[in-house]
C-alpha positions as CSV (number, residue, x, y, z in Angstrom):
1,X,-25.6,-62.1,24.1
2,X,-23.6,-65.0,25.4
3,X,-20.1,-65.9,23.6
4,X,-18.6,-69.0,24.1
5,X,-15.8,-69.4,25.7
6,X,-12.7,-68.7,24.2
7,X,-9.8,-71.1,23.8
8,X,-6.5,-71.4,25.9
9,X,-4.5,-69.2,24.1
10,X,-6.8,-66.3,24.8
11,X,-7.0,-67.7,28.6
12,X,-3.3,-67.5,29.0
13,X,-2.7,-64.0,27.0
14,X,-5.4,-62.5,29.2
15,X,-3.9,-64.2,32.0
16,X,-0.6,-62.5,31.4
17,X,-2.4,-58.9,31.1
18,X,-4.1,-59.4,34.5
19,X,-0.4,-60.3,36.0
20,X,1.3,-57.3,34.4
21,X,-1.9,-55.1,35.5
22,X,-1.5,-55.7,38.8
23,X,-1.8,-52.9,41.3
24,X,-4.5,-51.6,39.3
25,X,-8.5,-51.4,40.7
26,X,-10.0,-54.8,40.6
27,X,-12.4,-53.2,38.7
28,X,-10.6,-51.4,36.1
29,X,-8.9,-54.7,35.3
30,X,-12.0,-56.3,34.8
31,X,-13.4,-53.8,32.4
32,X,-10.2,-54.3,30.4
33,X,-10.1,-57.8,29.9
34,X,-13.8,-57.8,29.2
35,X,-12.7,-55.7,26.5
36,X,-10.2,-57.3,25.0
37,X,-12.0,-60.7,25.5
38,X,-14.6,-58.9,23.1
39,X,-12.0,-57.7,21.0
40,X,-10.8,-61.1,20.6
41,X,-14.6,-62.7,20.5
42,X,-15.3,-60.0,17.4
43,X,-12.3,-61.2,15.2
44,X,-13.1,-64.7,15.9
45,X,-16.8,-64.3,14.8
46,X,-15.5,-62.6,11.4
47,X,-13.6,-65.7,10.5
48,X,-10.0,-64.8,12.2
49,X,-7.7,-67.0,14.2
50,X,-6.9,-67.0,17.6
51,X,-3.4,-66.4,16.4
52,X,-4.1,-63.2,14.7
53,X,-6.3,-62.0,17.0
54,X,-4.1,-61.9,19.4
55,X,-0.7,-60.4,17.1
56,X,-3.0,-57.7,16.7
57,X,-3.6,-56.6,20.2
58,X,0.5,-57.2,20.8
59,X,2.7,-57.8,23.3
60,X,0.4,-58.7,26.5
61,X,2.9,-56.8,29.0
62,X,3.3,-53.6,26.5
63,X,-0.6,-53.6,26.0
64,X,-0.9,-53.7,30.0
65,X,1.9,-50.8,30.4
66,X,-0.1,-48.6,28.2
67,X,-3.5,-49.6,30.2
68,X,-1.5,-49.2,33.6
69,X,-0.3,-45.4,31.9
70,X,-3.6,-44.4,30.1
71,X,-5.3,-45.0,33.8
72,X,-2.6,-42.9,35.9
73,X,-2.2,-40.3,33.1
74,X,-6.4,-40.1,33.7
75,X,-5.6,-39.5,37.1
76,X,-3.3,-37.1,37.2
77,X,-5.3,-34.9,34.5
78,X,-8.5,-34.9,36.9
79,X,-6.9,-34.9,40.5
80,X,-3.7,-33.1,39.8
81,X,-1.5,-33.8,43.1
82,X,2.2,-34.0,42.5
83,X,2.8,-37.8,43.4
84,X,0.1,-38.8,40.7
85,X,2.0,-36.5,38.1
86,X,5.5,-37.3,38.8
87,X,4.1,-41.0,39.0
88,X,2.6,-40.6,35.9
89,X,6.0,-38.5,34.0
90,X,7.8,-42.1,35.7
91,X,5.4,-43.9,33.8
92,X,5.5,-42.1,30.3
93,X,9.4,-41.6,30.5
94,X,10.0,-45.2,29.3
95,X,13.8,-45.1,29.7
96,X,14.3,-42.2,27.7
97,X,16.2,-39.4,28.4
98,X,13.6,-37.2,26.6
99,X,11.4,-38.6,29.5
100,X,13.9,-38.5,32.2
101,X,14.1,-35.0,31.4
102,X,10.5,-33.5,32.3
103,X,10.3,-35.6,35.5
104,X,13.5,-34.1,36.3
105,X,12.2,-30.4,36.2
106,X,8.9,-31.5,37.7
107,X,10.2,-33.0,41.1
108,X,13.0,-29.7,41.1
109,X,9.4,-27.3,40.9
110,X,7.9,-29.2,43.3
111,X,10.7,-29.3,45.7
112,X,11.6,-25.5,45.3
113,X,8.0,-24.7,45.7
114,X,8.0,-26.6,48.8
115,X,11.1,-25.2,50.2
116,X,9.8,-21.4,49.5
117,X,6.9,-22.2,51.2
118,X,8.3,-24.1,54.2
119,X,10.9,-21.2,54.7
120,X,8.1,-18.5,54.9
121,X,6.3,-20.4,57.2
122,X,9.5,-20.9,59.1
123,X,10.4,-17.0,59.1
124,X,7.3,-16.6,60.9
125,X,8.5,-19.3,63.9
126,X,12.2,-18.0,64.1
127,X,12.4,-14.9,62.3
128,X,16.6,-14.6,63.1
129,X,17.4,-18.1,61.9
130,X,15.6,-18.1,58.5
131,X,16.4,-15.3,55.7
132,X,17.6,-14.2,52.2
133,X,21.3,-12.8,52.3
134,X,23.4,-11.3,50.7
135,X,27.0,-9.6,51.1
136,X,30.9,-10.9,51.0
137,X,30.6,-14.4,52.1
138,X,27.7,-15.3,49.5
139,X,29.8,-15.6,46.4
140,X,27.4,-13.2,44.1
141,X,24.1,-14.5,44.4
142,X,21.8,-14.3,47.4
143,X,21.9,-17.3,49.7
144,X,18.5,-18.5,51.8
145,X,19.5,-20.1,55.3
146,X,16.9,-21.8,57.7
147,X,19.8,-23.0,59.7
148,X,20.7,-19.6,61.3
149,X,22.0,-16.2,60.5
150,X,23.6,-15.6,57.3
151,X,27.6,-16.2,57.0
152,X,29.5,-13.1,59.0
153,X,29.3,-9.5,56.9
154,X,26.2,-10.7,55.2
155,X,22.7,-8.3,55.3
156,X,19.4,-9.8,55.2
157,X,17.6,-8.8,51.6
158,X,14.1,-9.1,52.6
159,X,13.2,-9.7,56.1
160,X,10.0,-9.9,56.9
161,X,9.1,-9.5,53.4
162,X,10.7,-13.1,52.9
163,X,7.5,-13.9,54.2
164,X,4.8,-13.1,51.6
165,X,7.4,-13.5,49.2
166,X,8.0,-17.0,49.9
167,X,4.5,-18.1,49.9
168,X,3.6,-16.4,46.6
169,X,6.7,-17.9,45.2
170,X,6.2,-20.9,46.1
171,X,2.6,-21.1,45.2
172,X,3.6,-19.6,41.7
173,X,6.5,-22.2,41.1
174,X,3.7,-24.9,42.1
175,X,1.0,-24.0,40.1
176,X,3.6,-23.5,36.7
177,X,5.2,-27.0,37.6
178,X,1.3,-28.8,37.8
179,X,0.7,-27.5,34.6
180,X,3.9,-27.9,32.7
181,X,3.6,-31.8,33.9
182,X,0.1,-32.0,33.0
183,X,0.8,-30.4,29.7
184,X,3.5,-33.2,28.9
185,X,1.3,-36.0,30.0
186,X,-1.2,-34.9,27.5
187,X,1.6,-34.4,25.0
188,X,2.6,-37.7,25.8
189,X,-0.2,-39.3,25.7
190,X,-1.2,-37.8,22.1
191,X,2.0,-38.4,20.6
192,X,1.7,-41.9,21.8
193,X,-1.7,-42.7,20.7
194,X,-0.5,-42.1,16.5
């Protein structure tokens, strides 16, 4: 079916959704201002304005934020790799501090696990320099070092046991951080759409 072409208004509205969608696939965009422009076309052909058509889709750059989350949000529930999640927790915060405070943890669980893992690999390479101490000079909690031995009177806790340790730590710390951000995108998300 061919519509006709809609007015300038429409033009310039969509026009401001394809500028605040940019950095999205050329051909995501396209699908969504197809959409809208039917969106639009469908009110016009029940007797609405242009003018209320468009108040009813909103703000063009807060309809093209919720695109631009809606499509990373996708992402990140189907690929799963940190950068898309902690992109997407940026992208759902929206200058709250409720938001601020789950990308917070997020990028701390991916760090750590990272850090476990790297330090059982690097136990491996230079098994004096890298361990888990623990003794006078370590306040009261253990203290990990990759920089060299622990600080004088100090014992190593695990030693080659740091190994294993690390990795399944660090593997355990990853795989509860993935899922605790991709359970608040989907939190998000639902919260959002109502």
């Amino acid at each position: 079916m061919n519509r006709p072409p809609l007015d300038t208004a429409v033009e310039r509205y969509l026009d401001r959704v394809r500028a605040a969608l940019r950095g999205m696939p050329a051909a995501e965009v396209d699908e969504i201002l197809r959409e809208l422009r039917g969106h639009v076309a469908e009110r016009l052909e029940t007797g609405g304005d242009t003018e209320a058509a468009l108040r009813t889709l909103g703000n063009p750059e807060d309809l093209a934020r919720q695109y631009k989350t809606e499509s990373v949000a996708t992402r990140a529930e189907c690929g799963g790799s940190p950068i898309v999640i902690l992109h997407s927790l940026l992208l759902l915060r929206r200058g709250r501090f409720k938001g601020w405070a789950p990308l917070a943890l997020a990028a701390f669980g991916y760090a750590w696990a990272l850090a476990l893992g790297a330090a059982a690999i690097e136990k491996i390479l230079s098994p004096r320099d890298v361990g888990l101490w623990y003794g006078p000079g370590t306040v009261s909690l253990p203290r990990l070092t990759v920089d060299g031995p622990g600080p004088p009177g100090t014992h190593e806790l695990l030693g080659w046991w740091l190994v294993p340790a690390g990795l399944l730590a660090g593997a355990l710390l990853y795989f509860l951080t993935r899922n605790f951000g991709l359970w608040w995108i989907r939190r998000s998300r639902g919260t959002r759409r109502t």
